[in-house]
N, C-alpha and C positions, 0 to 999 in steps of 0.2 A: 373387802367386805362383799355381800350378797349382792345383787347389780338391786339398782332401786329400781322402786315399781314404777310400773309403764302403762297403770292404769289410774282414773283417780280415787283418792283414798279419803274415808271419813277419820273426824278428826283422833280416833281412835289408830286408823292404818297412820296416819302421822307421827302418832308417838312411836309406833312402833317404828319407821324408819330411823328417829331422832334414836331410839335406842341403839340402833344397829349401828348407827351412826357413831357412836357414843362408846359401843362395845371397841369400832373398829379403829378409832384414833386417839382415846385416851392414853396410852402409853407413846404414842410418837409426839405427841401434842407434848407431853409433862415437859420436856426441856426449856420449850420457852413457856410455858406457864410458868414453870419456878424461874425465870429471870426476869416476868413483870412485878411476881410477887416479890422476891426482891427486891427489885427496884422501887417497887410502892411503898414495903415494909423499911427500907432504904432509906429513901427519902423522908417516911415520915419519923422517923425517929432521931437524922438531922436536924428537922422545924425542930422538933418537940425540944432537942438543944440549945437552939439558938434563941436568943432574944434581941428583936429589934427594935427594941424600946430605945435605946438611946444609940444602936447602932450609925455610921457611920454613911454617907451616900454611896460610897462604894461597894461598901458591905450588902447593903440593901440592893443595888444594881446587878450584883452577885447573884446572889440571891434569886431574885426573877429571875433572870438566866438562866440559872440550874432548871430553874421550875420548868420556863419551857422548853427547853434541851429535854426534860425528864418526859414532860407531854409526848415529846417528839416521838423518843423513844419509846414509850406506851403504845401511841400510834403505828410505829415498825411493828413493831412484836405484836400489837392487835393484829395488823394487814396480815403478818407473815405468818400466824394462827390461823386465817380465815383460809388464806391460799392455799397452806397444808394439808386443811380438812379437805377443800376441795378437789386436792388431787389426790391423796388417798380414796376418795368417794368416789371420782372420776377414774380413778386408777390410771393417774399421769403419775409419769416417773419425775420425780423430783424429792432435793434432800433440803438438808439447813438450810446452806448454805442460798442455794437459789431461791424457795422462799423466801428468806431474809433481805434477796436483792429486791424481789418482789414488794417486798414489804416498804423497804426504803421510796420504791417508783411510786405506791398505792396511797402513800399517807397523808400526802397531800392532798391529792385528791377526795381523799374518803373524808380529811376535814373538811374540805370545803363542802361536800355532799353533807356532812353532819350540819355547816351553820349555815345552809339554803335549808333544809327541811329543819331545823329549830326555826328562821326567820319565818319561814311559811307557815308554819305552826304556830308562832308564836301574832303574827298577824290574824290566823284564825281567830285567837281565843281576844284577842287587844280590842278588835272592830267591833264586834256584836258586845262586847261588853260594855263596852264608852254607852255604845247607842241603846241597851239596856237601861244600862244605869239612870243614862240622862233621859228616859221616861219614865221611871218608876219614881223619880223623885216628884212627877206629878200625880201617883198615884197614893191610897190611903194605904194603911198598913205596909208601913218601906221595910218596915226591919222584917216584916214577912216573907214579902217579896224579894229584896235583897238573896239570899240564899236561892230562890226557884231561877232568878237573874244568874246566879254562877255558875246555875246546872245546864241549863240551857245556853250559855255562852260557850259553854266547854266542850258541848256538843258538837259544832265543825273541827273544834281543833283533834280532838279522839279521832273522830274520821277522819283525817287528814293525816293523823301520826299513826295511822294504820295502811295506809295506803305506800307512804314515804316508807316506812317500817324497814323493808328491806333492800333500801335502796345503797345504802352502804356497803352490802355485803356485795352487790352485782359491780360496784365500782371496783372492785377488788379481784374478784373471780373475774373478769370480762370487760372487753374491750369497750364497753359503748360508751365511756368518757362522765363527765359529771352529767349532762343534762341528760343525755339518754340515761343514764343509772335510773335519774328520777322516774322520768317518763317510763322505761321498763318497769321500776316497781309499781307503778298506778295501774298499768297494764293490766300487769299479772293479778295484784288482787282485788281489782274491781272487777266484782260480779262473786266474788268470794270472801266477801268482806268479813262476815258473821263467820267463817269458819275462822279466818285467819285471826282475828278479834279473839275468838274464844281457846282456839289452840294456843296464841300466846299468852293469854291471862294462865291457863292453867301451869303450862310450860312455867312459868314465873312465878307461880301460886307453889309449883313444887318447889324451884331454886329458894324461895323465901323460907319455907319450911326447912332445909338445912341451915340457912343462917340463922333461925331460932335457937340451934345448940350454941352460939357465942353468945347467948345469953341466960343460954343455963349453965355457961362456963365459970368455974371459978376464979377472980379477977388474975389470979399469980398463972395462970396456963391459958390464957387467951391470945396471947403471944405463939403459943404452937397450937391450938386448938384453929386459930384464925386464918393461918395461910393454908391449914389442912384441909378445912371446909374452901377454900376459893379453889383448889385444887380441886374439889369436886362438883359446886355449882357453878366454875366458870365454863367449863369443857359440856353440861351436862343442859346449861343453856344455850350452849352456841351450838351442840348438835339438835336439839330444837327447831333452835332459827332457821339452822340449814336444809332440815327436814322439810320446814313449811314451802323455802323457798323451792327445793327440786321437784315436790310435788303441786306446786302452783303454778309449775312451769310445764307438768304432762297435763294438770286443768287443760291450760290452754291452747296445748300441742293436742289435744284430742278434739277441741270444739274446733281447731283451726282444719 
């Protein structure tokens, strides 16, 4: 693809990397795209078979099993996406195969990255809310207040899941391990917060808009309409993300 830009870019010059981005790996990407979809459409059409209503404990231990086995491999095939984009964009040589090793080494790690910044997140939004709560209930009009209390508790955790945001993906692309991932992604977009905020609201605003056709689908073709659309806002999101990230990485390499 085009070498990304080396200066920094409004959130306009953003999309258009994510584009280019977008142009240059959707066809090497589709293989394991169609093997999550797969495997998602896979699995859920097993549940949808079984009932464990009066199943058996074994059955039901089965069961989980598959599920997290099935995560697992979600998580490979995520990592070994994320790795792929980045060396086609970086223009490292690498195939399936070695992404795919990549992906097996990343997955853990990028979960555990996933439930540190949910637990971080999810502390933001818990603390200010309790302490909200438990003074509005000395105050008049609760069922008023109530709702402006959820707006304002919500408030650090947004910040915080914007910060975190791309912390996933540098665990994958890059060596800095879980806690540097974090710490790099705070980095990078604080002091850019409102771009990175507003580039991925829209980025997401558009991917939503393609899933609105599964629901002007008619119910008998949602079955093939459904994996065709994730075939197109999964790749079209994640050059996005990636967009944001390479360009909040010249932000900083130019103030640095």
């Amino acid at each position: 693809m085009a070498a990304l830009p080396d200066t920094p870019q409004t959130i306009v010059g953003i999309f258009g990397t994510g584009i280019r981005i977008f142009k240059a790996v959707f066809l090497k990407v589709l293989p394991l795209l169609l093997l999550q979809v797969l495997l998602v459409s896979g699995l859920a059409f097993f549940l949808s078979t079984l009932s464990l209503k009066d199943a058996e404990l074994a059955l039901f231990i089965s069961v989980i099993g598959l599920l997290i086995l099935s995560f697992f491999l979600l998580l490979v095939l995520g990592s070994a996406i994320v790795a792929l984009v980045d060396s086609i964009v970086t223009q490292k040589e690498s195939d399936y195969i070695s992404v795919l090793c990549i992906g097996v080494q990343k997955a853990i790690p990028c979960l555990f990255v996933l439930i540190l910044c949910f637990f971080f997140v999810g502390i933001c939004f818990t603390l200010p809310s309790i302490l909200l709560l438990t003074l509005s209930k000395f105050m008049p009009f609760s069922f008023v207040i109530f709702p402006i209390v959820g707006f304002i508790a919500s408030l650090p955790a947004i910040y915080l899941s914007i910060l975190l945001y791309i912390a996933p993906f540098l665990v994958i692309i890059s060596d800095q391990g879980i806690v540097g991932s974090i710490r790099q992604s705070c980095y990078l977009v604080s002091g850019h917060w409102w771009k990175t905020a507003l580039t991925l609201f829209l980025i997401t605003l558009i991917a939503s808009f393609l899933s609105l056709i599964l629901f002007l689908t008619p119910e008998e073709a949602i079955k093939i309409v459904g994996p065709i659309v994730s075939l197109l806002s999964l790749p079209l999101m994640l050059s996005g993300q990636m967009a944001i990230l390479y360009c909040l990485r010249v932000e900083k390499k130019k103030l640095s």
